[in-house]
N, C-alpha and C positions, 0 to 999 in steps of 0.2 A: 706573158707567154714564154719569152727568153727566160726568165727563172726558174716556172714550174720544169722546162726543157732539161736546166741544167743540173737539178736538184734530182732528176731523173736518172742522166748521166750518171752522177755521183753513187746513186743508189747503186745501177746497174755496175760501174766497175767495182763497187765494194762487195757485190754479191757474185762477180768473179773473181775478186783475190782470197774471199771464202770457200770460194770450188775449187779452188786451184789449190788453198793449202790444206783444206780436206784429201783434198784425193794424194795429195804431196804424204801426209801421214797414212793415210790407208797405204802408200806406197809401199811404205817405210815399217810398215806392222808385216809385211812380208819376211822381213829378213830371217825373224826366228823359225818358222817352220819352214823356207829354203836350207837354213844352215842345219839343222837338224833331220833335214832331207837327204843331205848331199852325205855319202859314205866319207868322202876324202879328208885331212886333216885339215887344221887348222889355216899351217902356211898357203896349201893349196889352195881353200875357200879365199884367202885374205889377197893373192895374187890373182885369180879370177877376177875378185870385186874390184880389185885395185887397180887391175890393166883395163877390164873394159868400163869401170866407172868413168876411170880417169881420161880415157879416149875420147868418150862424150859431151864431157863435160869440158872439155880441151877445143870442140869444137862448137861448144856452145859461147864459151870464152871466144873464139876466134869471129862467130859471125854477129858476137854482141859488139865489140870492138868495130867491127865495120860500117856495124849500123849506126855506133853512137861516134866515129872517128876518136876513139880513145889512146892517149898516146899510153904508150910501155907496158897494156895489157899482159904482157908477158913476163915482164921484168922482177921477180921476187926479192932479189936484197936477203941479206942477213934477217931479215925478219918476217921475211916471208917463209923463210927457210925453215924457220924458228916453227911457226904456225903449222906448213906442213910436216915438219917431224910429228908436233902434237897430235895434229892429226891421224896420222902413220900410226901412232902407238894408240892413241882410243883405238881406231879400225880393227886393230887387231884384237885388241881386248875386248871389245865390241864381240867378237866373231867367238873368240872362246868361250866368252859368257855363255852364247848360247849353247854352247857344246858341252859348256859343264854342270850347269843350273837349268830352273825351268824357267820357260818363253816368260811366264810373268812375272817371276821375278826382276830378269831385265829390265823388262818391259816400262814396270813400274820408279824403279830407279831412275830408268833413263828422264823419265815424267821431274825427279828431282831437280833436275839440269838447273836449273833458273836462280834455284835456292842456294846451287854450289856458286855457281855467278857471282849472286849475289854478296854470298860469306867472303871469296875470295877477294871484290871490292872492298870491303869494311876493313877486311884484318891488313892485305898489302897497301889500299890503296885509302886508307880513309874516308869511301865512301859511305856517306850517310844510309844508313836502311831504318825503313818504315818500321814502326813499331808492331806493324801486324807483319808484315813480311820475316821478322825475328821469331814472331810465335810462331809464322807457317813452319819455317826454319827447324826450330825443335819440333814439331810436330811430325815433320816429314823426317829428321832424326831418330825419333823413336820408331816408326813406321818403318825404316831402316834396318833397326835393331831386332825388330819383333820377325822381322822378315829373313833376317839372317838367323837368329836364333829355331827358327826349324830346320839350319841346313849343319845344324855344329854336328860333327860325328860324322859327314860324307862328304863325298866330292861335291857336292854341289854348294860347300861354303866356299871353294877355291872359283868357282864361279860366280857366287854372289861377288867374291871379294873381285873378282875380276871388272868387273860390273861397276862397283864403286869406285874401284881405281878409273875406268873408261870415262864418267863423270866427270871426277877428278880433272883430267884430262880436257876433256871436252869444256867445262868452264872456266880452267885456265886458259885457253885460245881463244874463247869469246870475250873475256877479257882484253887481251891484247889485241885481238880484231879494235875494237873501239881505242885501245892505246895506239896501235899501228894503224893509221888512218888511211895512209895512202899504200898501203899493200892488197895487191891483188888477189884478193881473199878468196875468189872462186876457183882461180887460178891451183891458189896453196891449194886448196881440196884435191885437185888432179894430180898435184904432184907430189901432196901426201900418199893419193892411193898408188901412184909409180913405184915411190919408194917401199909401199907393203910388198909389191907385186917382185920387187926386186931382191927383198928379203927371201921372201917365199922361194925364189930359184937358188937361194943358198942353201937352206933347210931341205927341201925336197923337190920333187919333179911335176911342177905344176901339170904339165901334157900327159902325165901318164894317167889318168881318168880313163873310167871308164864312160860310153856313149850318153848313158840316163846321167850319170853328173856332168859332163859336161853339159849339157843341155840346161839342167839346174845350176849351175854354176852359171851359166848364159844368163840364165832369169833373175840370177843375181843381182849382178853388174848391172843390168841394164834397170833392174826397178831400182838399186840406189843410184843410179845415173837421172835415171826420171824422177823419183821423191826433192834430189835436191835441188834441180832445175824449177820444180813446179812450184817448192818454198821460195826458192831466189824471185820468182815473179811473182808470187803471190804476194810475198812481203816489198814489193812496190805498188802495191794497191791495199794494204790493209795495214793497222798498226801491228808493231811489233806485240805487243800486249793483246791483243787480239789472234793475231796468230797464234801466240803461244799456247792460247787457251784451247785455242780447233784442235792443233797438233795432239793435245789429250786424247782425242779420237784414237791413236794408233794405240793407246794402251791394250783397251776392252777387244779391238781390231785384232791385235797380235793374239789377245788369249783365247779368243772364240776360234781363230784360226787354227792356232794348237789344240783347244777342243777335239773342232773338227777332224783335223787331219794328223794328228799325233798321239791324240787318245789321251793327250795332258791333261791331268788335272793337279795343280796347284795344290800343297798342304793348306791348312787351316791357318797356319801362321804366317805366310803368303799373302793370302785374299785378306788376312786383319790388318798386318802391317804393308799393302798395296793400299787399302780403303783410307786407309790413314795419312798417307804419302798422297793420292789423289784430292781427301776431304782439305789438304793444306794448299795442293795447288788452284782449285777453285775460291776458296777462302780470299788469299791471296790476290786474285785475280779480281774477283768481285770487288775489293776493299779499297784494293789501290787504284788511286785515277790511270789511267793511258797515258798519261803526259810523263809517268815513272818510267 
């Protein structure tokens, strides 16, 4: 009786760290058709996300810390520092992407994240990779290439390219997350976004919005405040290779969204080199054990 109980258990929390990083990616497939909502520029969206992201997440840090008595929650160090810059500068490329290219190209790139990860272990760090995880690799490479190559000739390759650079980015810090082990990684996230928010007040005048962006700007902040909070729990009840796989959700999410409410639709060279970069993330996933 105590086993079937506990087998129970297990099920039921692993079927909420599945709800929880579903709904964390749905979150997170918001951001392209809020930023391509909002009229105001780049620094100003990036200062909005960044002040009230960071707020929330600041005191998600503070009432986790109480409940687990965590000492130096706070404390970043040189390499903490390191991580939130990183982050600082994805965020911002993150935000212009979408201002310059379409939601699914983003979209789809961002779905790479795993495979830049990965490269960046093998080449700095002598990480072994899987032999299929090298074919995803090129595969989502090319799907890359094929996806850029509809944007040569307009501004919207200074977004794709923004986009890859954001990646870039983004899996050099998840990198050194697992090299900086004892840095308060949730933490860096808030005080990356502080630092955009701070940028932002050099460049231009975050307050001078008008009433509908602020408001969107508001809905901002607070759905990447909630997407990352709902990952951060999530991936304490599910494997990391499992999450990563739900997290695909926000791809199709982001561009049905833009559909909908932006009238986007994606070139031809988009949707083939997106299908491609999708077909190497599931591939991948399927292939390799969880225990990678």
């Amino acid at each position: 009786m105590t086993v079937t109980l506990s087998a129970q258990h297990q099920r039921q929390i692993r079927w909420l760290g599945i709800l929880l990083v579903v709904m964390s990616a749905l979150a997170f497939s918001l951001a392209g058709v809020l930023t391509k909502a909002i009229e105001s520029d780049v620094w100003v969206v990036g200062s909005w996300r960044g002040l009230i992201g960071g707020i929330l997440i600041v005191g998600y840090v503070y009432l986790q810390a109480k409940r687990s008595s965590a000492e130096a929650p706070f404390k970043l160090g040189w390499r903490g520092w390191v991580l939130a810059s990183l982050i600082a500068g994805s965020g911002l490329a993150f935000v212009a992407a979408f201002k310059l290219t379409y939601v699914a190209n983003v979209a789809v790139v961002v779905a790479a994240i795993p495979f830049v990860t990965a490269l960046i272990e093998w080449v700095f760090m002598r990480q072994k990779v899987r032999r299929v995880t090298l074919f995803a690799i090129v595969i989502s490479a090319i799907g890359v290439l094929v996806m850029v190559s509809g944007s040569l000739g307009s501004i919207n390759l200074l977004g794709d390219t923004l986009a890859i650079l954001m990646i870039l980015m983004q899996g050099l810090a998840m990198v050194l997350v697992r090299v900086f082990k004892d840095t308060p990684v949730v933490f860096a996230i808030a005080v990356g976004g502080f630092q955009v928010c701070l940028i932002g007040l050099i460049f231009s005048d975050p307050f001078a919005v008008s009433f509908q962006d602020a408001m969107l700007l508001t809905a901002f902040g607070l759905s990447v405040a909630t997407a990352s909070i709902l990952l951060i729990e999530g991936l304490q009840l599910i494997s990391a290779t499992e999450a990563g796989l739900l997290g695909t959700v926000e791809v199709p999410a982001a561009i049905f969204l833009a559909w909908v409410f932006l009238a986007e639709t994606p070139p031809n060279t988009s949707i083939v080199g997106g299908s491609l970069i999708l077909c190497a993330v599931f591939w991948n996933a399927l292939k390799v054990p969880p225990a990678d």
